[in-house]
N, C-alpha and C positions, 0 to 999 in steps of 0.2 A: 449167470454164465460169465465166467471173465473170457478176455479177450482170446488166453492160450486155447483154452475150450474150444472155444469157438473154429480158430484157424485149425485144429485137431479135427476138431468134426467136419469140416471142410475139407479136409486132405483125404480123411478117411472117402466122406463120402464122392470125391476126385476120382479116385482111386478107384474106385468099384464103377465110377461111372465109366471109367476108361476101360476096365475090362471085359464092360457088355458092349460097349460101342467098338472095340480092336477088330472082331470079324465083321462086321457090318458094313457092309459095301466092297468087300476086299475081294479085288477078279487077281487067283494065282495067276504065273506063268504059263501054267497046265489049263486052265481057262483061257490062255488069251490064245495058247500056239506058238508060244515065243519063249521058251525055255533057254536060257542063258547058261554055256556048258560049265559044270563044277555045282551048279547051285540044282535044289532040289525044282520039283515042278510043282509043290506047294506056295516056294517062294511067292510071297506080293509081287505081283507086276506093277502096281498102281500105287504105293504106299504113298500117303500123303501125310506126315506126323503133323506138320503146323496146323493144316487144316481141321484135323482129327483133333487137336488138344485144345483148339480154339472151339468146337462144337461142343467138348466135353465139358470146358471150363464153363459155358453158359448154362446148359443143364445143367452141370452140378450146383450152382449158384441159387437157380430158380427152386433144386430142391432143399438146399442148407436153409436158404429164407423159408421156407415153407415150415424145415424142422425147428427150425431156433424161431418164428412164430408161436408155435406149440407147446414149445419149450416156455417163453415168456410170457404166454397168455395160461398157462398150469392146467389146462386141456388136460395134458398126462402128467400128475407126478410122480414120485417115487412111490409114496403113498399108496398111486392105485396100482403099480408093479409088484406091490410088496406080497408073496401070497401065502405066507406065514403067520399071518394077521387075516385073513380069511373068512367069509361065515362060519364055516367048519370048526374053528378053532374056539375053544373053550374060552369066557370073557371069566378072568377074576372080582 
């Protein structure tokens, strides 16, 4: 895996890790009581990005090393994805 790979696989999996964690813990305005007039009552009342991106960034870390483990030990390789090559499939 070169290096691009790598930080690729790590943004991607950033990325998804931030948008299971976005609603998680998040009390609206409609929740607290405290509705700020213009804005909806969905609004975050409590929105904390730094601390949210700093939780994110540590999961996501703990699971990159886990994949690119996997990846380097050939656990999985293309090989066993490939399902074209199959039992099913006729050997010449």
């Amino acid at each position: 895996m070169s290096i691009v790979s790598a930080i690729v696989l790590y943004a991607v999996i950033w990325f998804m890790t931030m948008f299971v964690a976005l609603p998680i813990g998040l009390r609206t305005q409609g929740d607290e009581g405290d509705i700020v007039e213009g804005t909806h009552a969905g609004a975050p009342a409590n929105y904390n990005p730094r601390r949210k991106a700093i939780i994110v960034s540590l999961v996501a870390l703990v699971i990159w090393a886990a994949i690119v483990g996997v990846i380097y030990a050939e656990v999985i390789t293309w090989q066993d994805l490939d399902w074209t090559q199959g039992p099913l499939t006729p050997s010449n």
